[in-house]
C-alpha positions as CSV (number, residue, x, y, z in Angstrom):
1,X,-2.7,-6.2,-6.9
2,X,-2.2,-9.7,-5.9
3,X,-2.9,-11.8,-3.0
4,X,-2.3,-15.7,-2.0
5,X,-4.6,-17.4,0.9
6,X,-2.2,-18.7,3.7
7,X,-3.0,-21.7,5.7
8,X,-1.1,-23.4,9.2
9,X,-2.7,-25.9,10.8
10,X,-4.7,-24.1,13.3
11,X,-5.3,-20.3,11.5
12,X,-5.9,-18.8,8.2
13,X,-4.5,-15.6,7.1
14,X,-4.1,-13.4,3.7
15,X,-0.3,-12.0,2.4
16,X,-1.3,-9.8,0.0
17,X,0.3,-6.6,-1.9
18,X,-1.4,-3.2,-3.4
19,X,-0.3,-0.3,-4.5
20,X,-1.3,3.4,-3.4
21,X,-0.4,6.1,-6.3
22,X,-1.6,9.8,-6.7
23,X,-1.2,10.9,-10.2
24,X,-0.6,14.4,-11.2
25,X,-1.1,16.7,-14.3
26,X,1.4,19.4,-12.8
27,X,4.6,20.5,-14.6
28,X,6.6,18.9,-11.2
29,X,5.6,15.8,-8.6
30,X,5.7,18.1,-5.8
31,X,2.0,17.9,-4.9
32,X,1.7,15.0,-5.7
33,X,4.9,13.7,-3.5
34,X,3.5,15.7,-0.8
35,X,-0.3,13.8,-1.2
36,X,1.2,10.4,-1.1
37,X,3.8,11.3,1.9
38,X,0.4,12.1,3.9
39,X,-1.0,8.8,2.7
40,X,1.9,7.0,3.3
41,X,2.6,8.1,6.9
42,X,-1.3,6.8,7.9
43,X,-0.6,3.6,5.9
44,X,2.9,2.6,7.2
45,X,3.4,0.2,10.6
46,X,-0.7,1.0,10.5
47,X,-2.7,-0.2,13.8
48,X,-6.3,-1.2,11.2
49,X,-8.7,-3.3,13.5
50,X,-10.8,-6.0,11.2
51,X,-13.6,-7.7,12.4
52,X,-12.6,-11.7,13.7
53,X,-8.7,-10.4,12.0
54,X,-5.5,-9.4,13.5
55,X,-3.1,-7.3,11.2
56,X,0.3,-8.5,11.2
57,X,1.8,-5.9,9.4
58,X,1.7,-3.2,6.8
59,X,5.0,-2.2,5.2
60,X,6.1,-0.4,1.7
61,X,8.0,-3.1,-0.6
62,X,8.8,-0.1,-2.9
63,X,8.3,3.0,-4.1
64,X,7.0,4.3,-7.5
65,X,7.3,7.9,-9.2
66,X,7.4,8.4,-12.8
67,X,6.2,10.9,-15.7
68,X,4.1,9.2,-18.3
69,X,4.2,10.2,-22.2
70,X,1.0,12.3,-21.8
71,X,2.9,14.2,-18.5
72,X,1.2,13.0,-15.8
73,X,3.2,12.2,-12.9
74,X,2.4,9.0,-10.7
75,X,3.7,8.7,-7.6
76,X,3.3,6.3,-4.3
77,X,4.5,2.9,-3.7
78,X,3.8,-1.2,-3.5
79,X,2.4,-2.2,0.4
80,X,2.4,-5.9,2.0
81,X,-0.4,-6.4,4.1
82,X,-0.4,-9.6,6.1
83,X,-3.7,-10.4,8.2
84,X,-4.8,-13.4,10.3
85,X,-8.0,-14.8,11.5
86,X,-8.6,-15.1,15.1
């Protein structure tokens, strides 16, 4: 969703936040709660290997779940991902 460059002297790195939803057309958000608690569980405090990049850290900043005016139901949440070159 958005992302800013960050620079120290010696390394270079990208802070950067996206969001992970699973929408629904179901009556309730239980499938669809259940879908993004499985995606969630692999994304959060995540070990992800990049090529020349260290991950710093992956962590839900919050959480989304709402029922639109057409009835679908979107639910998951905003992560920060923080990565540095080597």
């Amino acid at each position: 969703m958005s992302g800013m460059d960050e620079r120290t002297f010696t390394d270079k790195g990208l802070n950067t936040t996206f969001l992970v939803k699973v929408i629904s057309d179901r009556q309730y958000p239980l499938q669809a709660i259940q879908a993004y608690d499985g995606i969630h569980t692999l994304l959060e405090d995540a070990v992800i290997t990049f090529d020349d990049h260290n991950l710093l850290m992956i962590r839900r900043e919050s959480i989304v779940q709402y029922q639109d005016p057409d009835r679908f139901w979107h639910v998951g949440g905003n992560y920060n991902l923080n990565i540095w070159e080597n």
